[in-house]
C-alpha positions in Angstrom: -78.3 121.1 28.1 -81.5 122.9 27.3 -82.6 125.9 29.0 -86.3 127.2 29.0 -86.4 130.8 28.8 -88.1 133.1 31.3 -90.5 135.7 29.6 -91.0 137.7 32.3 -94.8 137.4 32.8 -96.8 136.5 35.0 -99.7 134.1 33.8 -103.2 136.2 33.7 -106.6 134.6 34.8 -107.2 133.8 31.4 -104.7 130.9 30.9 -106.9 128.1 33.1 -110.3 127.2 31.9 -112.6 125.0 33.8 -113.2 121.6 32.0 -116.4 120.2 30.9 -118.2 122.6 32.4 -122.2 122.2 33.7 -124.6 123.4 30.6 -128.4 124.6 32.1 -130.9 122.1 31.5 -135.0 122.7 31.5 -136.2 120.2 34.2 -139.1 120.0 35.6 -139.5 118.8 39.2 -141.9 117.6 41.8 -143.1 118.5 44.5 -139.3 117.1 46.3 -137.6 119.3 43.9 -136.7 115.7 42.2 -136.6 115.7 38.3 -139.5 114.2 36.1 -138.6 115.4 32.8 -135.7 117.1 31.0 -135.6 118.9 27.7 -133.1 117.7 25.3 -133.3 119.9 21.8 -137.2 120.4 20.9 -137.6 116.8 23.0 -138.8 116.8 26.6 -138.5 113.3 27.9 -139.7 112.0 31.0 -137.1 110.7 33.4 -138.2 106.3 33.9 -135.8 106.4 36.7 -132.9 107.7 38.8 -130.0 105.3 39.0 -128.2 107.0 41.2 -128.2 110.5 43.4 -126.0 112.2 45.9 -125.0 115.7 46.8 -121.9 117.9 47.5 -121.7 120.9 49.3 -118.3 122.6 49.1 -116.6 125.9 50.1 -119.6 127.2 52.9 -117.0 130.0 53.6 -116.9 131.3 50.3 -119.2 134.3 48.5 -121.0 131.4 46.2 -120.9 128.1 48.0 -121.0 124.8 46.2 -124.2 123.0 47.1 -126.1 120.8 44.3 -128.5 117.4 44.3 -127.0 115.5 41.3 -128.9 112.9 39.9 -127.8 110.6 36.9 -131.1 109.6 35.6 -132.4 107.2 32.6 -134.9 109.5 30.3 -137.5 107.3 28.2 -135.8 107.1 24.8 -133.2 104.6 26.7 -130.0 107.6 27.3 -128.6 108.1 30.9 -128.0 111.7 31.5 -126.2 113.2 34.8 -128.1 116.3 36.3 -127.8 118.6 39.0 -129.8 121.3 40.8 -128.1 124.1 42.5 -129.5 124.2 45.5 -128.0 127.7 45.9 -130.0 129.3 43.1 -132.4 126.4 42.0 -131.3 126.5 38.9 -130.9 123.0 37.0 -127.9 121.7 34.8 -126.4 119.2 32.6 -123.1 118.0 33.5 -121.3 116.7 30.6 -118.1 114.5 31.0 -115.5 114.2 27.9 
C-alpha cells in the first residue's frame, strides 16, 4: 500500500494560475462602444461582422466586479477573433482559448 507523504506546507498563492488568460487588444469603437477595428501585430483590420455578443456581469459584491460586452467578431482578412470590453475600466481585450 502506498502512502503519500505529508510535507508539512501549506500551498502559497503562487501554485494556481489562471488559464488562458485575456491579452489587451487596440479596438476602436463607435459611437455604441461596439468594435470596428482591431489591431493584430502592425495590421489593423476592420471588423465585417459580429457573429455573436453577449455579456456577464459577475461578483457585484466584490472590490473589482466582473462586467464585460464580449463579442466574437469576423475581421476582413477572413479570422474570427473573440473580444471583450470591460465595462468596468473600458479597457478592450483579446480572449484566447487553447
Amino acid at each position: 500500500r502506498a502512502v503519500v507523504k505529508n510535507p508539512g506546507e501549506t500551498p502559497g498563492a503562487g501554485a494556481i494560475r489562471p488559464l488562458n488568460p485575456p491579452v489587451p487588444v487596440v479596438v476602436t469603437e463607435d459611437e455604441h462602444q461596439k468594435p470596428e477595428t482591431v489591431v493584430l501585430g502592425r495590421n489593423r483590420l476592420r471588423v465585417t461582422s459580429t457573429e455573436d455578443q453577449w455579456e456577464i456581469d459577475e461578483e457585484w459584491w466584490r472590490t473589482r466586479p466582473t462586467s464585460r460586452a464580449y463579442y466574437n467578431v469576423l475581421l476582413e482578412d477572413g479570422q474570427t477573433l473573440t473580444i471583450f470590453r470591460d465595462t468596468v475600466n473600458g479597457r478592450w481585450y483579446q480572449q484566447r482559448y487553447g
